[in-house]
PyMOL Python script that loads the backbone (N, CA, C, O; Angstrom):
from pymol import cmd

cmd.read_pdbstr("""\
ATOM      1  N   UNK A   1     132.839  21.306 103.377  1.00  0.00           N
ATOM      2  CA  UNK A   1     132.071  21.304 104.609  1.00  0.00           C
ATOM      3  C   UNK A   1     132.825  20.482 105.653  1.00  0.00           C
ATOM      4  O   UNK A   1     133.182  19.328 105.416  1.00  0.00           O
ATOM      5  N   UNK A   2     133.059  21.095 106.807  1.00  0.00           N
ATOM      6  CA  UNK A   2     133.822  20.102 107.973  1.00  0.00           C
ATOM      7  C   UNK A   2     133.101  19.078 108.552  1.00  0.00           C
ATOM      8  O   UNK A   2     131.923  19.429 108.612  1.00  0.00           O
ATOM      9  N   UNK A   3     133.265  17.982 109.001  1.00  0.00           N
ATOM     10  CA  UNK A   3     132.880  16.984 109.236  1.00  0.00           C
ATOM     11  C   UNK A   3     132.475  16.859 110.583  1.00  0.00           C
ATOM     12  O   UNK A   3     133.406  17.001 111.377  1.00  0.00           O
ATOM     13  N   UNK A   4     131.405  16.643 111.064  1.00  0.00           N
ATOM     14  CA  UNK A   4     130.339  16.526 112.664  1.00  0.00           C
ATOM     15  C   UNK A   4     131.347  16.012 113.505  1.00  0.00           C
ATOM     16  O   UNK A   4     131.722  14.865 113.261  1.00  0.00           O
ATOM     17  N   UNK A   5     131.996  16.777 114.685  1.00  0.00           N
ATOM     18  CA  UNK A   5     132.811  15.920 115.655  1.00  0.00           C
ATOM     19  C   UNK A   5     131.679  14.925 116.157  1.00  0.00           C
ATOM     20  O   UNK A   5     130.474  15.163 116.242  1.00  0.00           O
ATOM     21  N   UNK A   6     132.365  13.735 116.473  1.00  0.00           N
ATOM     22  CA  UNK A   6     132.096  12.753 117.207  1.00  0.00           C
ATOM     23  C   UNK A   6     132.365  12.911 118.627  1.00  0.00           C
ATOM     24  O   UNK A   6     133.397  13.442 119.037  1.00  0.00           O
ATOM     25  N   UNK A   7     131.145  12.306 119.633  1.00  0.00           N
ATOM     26  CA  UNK A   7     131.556  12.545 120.611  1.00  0.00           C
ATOM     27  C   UNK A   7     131.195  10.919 121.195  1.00  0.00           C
ATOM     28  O   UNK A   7     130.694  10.011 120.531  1.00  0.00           O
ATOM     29  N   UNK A   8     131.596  10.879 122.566  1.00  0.00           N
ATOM     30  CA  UNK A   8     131.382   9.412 123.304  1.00  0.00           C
ATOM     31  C   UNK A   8     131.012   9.498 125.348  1.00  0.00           C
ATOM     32  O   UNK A   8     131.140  10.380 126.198  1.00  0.00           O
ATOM     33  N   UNK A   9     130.621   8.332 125.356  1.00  0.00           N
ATOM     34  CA  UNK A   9     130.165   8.811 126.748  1.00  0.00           C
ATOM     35  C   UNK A   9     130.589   8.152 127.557  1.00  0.00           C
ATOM     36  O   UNK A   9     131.083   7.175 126.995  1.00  0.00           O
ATOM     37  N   UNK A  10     130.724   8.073 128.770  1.00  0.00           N
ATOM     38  CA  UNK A  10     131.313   7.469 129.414  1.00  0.00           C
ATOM     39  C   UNK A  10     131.279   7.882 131.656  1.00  0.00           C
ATOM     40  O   UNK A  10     131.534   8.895 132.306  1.00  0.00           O
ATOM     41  N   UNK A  11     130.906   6.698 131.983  1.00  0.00           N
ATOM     42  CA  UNK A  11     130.684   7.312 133.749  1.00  0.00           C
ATOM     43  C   UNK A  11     131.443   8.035 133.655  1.00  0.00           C
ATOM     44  O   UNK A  11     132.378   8.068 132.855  1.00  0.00           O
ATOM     45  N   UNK A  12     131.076   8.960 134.718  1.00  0.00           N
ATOM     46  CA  UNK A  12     132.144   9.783 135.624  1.00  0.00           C
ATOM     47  C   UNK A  12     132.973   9.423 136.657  1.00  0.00           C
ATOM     48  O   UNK A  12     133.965   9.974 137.134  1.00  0.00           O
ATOM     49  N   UNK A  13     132.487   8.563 136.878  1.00  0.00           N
ATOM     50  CA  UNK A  13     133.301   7.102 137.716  1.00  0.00           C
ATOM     51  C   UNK A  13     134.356   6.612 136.963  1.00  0.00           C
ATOM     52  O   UNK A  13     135.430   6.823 137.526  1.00  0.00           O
ATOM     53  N   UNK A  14     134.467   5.972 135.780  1.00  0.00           N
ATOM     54  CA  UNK A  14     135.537   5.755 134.841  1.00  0.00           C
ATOM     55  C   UNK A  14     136.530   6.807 134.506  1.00  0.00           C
ATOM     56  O   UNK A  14     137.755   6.683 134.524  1.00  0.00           O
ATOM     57  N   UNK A  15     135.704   8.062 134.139  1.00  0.00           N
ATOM     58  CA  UNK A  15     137.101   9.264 134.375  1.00  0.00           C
ATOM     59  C   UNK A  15     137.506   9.319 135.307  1.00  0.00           C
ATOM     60  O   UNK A  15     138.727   9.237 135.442  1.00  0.00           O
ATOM     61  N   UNK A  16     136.680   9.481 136.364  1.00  0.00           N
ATOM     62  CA  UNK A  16     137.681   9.914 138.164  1.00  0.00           C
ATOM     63  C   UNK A  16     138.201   8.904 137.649  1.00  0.00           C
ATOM     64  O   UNK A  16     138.482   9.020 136.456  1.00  0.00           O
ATOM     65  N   UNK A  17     138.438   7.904 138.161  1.00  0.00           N
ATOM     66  CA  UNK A  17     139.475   6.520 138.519  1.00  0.00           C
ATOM     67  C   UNK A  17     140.411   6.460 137.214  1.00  0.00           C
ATOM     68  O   UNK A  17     141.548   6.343 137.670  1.00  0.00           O
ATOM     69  N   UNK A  18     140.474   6.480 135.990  1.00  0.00           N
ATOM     70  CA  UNK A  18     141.097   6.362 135.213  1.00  0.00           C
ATOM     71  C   UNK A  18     142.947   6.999 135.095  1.00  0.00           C
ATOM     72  O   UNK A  18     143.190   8.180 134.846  1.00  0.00           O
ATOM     73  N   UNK A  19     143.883   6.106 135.294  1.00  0.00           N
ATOM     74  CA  UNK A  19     145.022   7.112 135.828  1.00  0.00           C
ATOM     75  C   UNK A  19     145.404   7.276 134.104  1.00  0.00           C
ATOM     76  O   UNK A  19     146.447   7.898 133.904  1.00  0.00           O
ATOM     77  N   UNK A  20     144.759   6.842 133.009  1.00  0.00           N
ATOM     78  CA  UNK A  20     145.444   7.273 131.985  1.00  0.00           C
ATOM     79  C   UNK A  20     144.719   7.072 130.606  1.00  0.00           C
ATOM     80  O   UNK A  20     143.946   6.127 130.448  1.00  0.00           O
ATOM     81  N   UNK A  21     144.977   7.949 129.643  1.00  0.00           N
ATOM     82  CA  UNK A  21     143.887   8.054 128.487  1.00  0.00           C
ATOM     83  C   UNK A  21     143.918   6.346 128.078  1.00  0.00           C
ATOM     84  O   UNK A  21     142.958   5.875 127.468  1.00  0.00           O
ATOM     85  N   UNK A  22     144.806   5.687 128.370  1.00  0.00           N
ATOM     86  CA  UNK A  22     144.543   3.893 127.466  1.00  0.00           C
ATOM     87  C   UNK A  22     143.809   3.298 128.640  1.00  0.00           C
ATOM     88  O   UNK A  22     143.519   2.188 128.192  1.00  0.00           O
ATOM     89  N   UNK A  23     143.315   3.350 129.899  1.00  0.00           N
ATOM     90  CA  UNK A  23     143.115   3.299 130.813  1.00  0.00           C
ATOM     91  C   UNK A  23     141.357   3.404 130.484  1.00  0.00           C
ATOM     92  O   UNK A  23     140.546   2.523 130.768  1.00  0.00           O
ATOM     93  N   UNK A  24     141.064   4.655 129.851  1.00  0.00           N
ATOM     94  CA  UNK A  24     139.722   5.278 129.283  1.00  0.00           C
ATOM     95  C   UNK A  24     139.817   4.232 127.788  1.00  0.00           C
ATOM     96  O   UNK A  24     138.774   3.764 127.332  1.00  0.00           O
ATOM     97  N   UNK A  25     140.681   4.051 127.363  1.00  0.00           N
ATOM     98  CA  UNK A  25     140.280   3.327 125.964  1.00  0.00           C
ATOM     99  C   UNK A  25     140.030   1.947 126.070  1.00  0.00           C
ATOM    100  O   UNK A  25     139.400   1.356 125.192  1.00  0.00           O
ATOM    101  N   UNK A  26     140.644   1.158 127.468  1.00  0.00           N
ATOM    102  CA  UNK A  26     140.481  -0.315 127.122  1.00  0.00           C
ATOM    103  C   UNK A  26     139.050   0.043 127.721  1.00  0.00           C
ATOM    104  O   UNK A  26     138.109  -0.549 127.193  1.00  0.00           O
ATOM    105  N   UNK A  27     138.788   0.837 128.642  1.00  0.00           N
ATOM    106  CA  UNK A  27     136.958   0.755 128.761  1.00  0.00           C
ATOM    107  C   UNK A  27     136.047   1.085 127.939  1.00  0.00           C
ATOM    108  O   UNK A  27     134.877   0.809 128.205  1.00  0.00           O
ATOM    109  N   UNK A  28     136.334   1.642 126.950  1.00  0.00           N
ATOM    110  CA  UNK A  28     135.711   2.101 126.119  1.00  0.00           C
ATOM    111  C   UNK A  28     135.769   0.740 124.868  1.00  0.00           C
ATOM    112  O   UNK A  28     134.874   0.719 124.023  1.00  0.00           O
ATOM    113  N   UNK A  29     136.628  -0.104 124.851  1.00  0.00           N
ATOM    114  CA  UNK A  29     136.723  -1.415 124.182  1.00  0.00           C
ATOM    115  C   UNK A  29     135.887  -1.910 124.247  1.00  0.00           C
ATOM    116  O   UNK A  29     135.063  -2.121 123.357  1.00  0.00           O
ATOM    117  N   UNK A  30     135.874  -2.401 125.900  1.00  0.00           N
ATOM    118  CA  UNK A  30     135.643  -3.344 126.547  1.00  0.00           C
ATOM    119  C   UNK A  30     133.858  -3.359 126.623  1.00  0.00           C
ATOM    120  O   UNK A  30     133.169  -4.277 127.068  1.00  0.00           O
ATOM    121  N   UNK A  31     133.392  -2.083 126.060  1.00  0.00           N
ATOM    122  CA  UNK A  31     131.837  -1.836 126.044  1.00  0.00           C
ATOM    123  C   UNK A  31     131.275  -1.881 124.361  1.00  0.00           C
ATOM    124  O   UNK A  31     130.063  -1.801 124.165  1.00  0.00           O
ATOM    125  N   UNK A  32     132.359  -2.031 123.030  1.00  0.00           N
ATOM    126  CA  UNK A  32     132.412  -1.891 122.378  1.00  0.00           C
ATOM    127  C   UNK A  32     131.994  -3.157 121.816  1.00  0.00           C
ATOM    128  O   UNK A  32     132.866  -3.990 121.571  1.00  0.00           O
ATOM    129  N   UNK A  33     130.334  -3.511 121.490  1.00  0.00           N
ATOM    130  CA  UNK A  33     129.748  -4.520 121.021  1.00  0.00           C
ATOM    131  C   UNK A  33     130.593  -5.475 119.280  1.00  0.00           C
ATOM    132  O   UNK A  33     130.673  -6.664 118.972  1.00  0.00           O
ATOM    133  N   UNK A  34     130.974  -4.395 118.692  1.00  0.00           N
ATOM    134  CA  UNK A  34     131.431  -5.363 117.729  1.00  0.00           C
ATOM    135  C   UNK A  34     133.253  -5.721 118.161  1.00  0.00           C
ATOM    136  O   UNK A  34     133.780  -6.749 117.738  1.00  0.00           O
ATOM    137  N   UNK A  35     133.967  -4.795 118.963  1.00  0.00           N
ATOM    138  CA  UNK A  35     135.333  -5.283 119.066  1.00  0.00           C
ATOM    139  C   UNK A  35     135.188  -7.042 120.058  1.00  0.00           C
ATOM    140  O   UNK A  35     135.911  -8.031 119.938  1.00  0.00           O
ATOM    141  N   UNK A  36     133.835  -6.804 121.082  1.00  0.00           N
ATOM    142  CA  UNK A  36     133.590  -8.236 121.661  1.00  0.00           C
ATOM    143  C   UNK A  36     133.142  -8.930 120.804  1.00  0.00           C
ATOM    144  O   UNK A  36     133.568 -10.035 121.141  1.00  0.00           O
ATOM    145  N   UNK A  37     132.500  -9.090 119.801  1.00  0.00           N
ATOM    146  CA  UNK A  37     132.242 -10.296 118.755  1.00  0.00           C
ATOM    147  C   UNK A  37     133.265 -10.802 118.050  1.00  0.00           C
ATOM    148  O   UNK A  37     133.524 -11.984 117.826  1.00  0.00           O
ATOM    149  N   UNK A  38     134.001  -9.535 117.613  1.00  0.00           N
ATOM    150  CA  UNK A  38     135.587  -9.977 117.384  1.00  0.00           C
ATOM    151  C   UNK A  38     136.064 -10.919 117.883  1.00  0.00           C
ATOM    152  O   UNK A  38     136.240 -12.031 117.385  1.00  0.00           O
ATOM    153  N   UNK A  39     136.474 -10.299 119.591  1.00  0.00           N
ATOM    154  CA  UNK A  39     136.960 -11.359 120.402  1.00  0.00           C
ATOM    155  C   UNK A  39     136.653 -12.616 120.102  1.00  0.00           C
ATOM    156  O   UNK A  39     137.473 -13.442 119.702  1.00  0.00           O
ATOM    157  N   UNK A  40     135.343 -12.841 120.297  1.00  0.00           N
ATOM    158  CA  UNK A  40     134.407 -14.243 120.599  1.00  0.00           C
ATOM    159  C   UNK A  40     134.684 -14.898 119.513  1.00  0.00           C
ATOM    160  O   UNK A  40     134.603 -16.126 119.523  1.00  0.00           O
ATOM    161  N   UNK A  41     135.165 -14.020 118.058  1.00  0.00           N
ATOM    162  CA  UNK A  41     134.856 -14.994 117.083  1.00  0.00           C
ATOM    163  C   UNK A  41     136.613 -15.811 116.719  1.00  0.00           C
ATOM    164  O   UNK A  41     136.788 -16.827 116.046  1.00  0.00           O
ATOM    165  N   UNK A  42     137.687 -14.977 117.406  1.00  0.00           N
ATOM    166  CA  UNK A  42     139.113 -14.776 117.143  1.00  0.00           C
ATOM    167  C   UNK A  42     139.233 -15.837 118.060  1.00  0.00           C
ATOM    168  O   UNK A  42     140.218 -16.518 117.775  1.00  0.00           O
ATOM    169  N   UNK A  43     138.570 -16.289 119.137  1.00  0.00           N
ATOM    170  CA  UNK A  43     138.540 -17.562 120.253  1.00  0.00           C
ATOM    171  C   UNK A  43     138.144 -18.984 119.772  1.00  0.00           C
ATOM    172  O   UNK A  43     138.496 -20.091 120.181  1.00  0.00           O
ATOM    173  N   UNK A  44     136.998 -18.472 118.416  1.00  0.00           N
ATOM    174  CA  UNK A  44     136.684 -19.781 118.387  1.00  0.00           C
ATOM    175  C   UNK A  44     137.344 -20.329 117.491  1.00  0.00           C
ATOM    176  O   UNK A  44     137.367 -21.560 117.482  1.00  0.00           O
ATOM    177  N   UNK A  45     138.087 -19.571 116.458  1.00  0.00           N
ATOM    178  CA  UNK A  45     138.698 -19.709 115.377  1.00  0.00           C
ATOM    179  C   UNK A  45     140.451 -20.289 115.912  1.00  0.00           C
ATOM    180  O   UNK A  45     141.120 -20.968 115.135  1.00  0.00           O
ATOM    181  N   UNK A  46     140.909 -19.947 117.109  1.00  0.00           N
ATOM    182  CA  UNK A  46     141.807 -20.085 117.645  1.00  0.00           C
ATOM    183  C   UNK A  46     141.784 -21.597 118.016  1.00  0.00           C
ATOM    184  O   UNK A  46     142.651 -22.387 117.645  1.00  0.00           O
ATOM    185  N   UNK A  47     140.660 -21.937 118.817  1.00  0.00           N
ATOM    186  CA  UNK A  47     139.901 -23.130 119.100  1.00  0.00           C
ATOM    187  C   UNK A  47     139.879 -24.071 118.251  1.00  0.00           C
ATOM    188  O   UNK A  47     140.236 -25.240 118.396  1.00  0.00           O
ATOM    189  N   UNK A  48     139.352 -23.429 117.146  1.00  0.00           N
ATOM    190  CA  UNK A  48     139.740 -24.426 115.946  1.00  0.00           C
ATOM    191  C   UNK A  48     140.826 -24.681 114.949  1.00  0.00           C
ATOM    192  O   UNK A  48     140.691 -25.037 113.778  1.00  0.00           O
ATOM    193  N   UNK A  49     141.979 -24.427 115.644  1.00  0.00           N
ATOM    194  CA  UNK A  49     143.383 -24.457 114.803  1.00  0.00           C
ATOM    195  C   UNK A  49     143.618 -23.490 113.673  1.00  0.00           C
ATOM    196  O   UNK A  49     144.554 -23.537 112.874  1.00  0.00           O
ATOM    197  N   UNK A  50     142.506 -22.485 113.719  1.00  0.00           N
ATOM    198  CA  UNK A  50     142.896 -21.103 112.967  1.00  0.00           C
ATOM    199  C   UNK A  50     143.431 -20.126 113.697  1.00  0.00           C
ATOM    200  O   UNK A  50     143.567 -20.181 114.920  1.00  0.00           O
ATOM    201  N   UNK A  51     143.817 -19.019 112.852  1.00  0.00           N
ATOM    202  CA  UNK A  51     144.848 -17.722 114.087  1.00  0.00           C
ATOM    203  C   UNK A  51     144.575 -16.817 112.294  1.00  0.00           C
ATOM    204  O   UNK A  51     144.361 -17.028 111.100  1.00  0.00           O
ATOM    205  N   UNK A  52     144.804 -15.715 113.366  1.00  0.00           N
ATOM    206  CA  UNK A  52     145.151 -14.635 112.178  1.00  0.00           C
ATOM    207  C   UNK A  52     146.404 -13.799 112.903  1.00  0.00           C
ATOM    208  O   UNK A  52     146.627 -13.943 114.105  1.00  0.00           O
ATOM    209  N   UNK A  53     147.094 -13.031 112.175  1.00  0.00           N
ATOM    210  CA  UNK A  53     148.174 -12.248 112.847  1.00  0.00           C
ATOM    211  C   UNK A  53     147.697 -10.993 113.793  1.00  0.00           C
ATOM    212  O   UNK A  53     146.720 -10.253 113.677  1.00  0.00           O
ATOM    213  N   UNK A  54     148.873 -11.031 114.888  1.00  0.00           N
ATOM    214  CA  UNK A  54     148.123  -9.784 115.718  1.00  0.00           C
ATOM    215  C   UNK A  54     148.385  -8.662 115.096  1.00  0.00           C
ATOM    216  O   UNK A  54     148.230  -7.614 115.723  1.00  0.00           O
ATOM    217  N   UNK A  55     148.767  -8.632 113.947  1.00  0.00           N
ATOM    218  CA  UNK A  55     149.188  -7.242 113.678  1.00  0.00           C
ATOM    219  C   UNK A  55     148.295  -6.965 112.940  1.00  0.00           C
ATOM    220  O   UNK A  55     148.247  -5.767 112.664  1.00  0.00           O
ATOM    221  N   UNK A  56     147.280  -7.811 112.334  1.00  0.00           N
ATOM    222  CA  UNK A  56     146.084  -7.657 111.364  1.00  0.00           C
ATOM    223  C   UNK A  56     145.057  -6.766 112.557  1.00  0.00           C
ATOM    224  O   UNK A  56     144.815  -5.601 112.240  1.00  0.00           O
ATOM    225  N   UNK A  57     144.558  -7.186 113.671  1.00  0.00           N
ATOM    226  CA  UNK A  57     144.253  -6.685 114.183  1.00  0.00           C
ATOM    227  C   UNK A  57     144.513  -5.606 115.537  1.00  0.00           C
ATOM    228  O   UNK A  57     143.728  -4.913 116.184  1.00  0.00           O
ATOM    229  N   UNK A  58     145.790  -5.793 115.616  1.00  0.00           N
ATOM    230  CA  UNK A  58     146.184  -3.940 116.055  1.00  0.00           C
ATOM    231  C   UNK A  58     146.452  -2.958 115.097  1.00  0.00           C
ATOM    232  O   UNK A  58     146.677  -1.811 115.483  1.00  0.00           O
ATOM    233  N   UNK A  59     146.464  -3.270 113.751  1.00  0.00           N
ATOM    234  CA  UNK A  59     146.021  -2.193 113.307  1.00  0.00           C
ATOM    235  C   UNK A  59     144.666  -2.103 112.967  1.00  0.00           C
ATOM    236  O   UNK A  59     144.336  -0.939 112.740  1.00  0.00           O
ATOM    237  N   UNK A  60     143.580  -3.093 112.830  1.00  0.00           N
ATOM    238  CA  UNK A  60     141.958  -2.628 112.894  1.00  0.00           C
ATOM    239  C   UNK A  60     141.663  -2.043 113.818  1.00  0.00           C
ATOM    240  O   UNK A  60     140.935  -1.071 113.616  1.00  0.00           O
ATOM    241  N   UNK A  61     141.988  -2.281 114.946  1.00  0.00           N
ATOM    242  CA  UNK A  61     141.360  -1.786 116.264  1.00  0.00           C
ATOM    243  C   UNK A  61     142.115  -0.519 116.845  1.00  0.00           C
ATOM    244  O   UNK A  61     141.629   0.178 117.736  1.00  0.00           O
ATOM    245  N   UNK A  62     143.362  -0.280 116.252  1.00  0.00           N
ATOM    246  CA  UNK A  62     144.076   0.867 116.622  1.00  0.00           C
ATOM    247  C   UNK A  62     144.792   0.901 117.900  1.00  0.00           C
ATOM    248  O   UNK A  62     145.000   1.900 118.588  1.00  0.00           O
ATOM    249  N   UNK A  63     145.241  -0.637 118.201  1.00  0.00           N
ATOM    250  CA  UNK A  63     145.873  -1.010 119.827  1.00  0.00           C
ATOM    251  C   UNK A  63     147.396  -0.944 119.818  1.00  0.00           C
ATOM    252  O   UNK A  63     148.229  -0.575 118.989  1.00  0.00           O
ATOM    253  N   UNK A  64     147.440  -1.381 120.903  1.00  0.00           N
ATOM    254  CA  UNK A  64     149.080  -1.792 121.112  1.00  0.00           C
ATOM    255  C   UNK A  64     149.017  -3.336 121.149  1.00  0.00           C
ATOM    256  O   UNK A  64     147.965  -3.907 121.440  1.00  0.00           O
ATOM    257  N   UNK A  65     150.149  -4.004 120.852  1.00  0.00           N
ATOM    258  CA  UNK A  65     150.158  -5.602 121.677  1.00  0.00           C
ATOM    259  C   UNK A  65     150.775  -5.799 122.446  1.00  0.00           C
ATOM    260  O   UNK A  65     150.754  -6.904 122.987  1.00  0.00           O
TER     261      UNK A  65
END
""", "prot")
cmd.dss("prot")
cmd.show_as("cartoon", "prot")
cmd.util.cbc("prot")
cmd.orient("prot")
């Protein structure tokens, strides 16, 4: 059985203006409730003389660095 495409939403304001598909993805991040807890939690941990590698998380998140 094939698997339910996924779909996502997004203004039409963000497409017009968008000059490029990573352009559409950091907004689509940037609304993305658990990649911001991430953040928040990768700040405090930073804060506190912890770090993890960026490469641990460009490949979770599927980014560039």
């Amino acid at each position: 059985m094939a698997q339910a495409e996924k779909f996502i939403q997004i203004p039409v304001s963000v497409f017009e203006s968008a000059d490029s598909k990573e352009d559409i993805e950091d907004w689509l991040m940037s609304h993305d409730a658990d990649f911001i807890e991430e953040l928040r939690q990768i700040k405090k941990e930073a804060e506190e003389g912890k770090g993890r590698p960026l490469s641990e998380l460009v490949k979770k998140w599927n980014t560039k660095p």
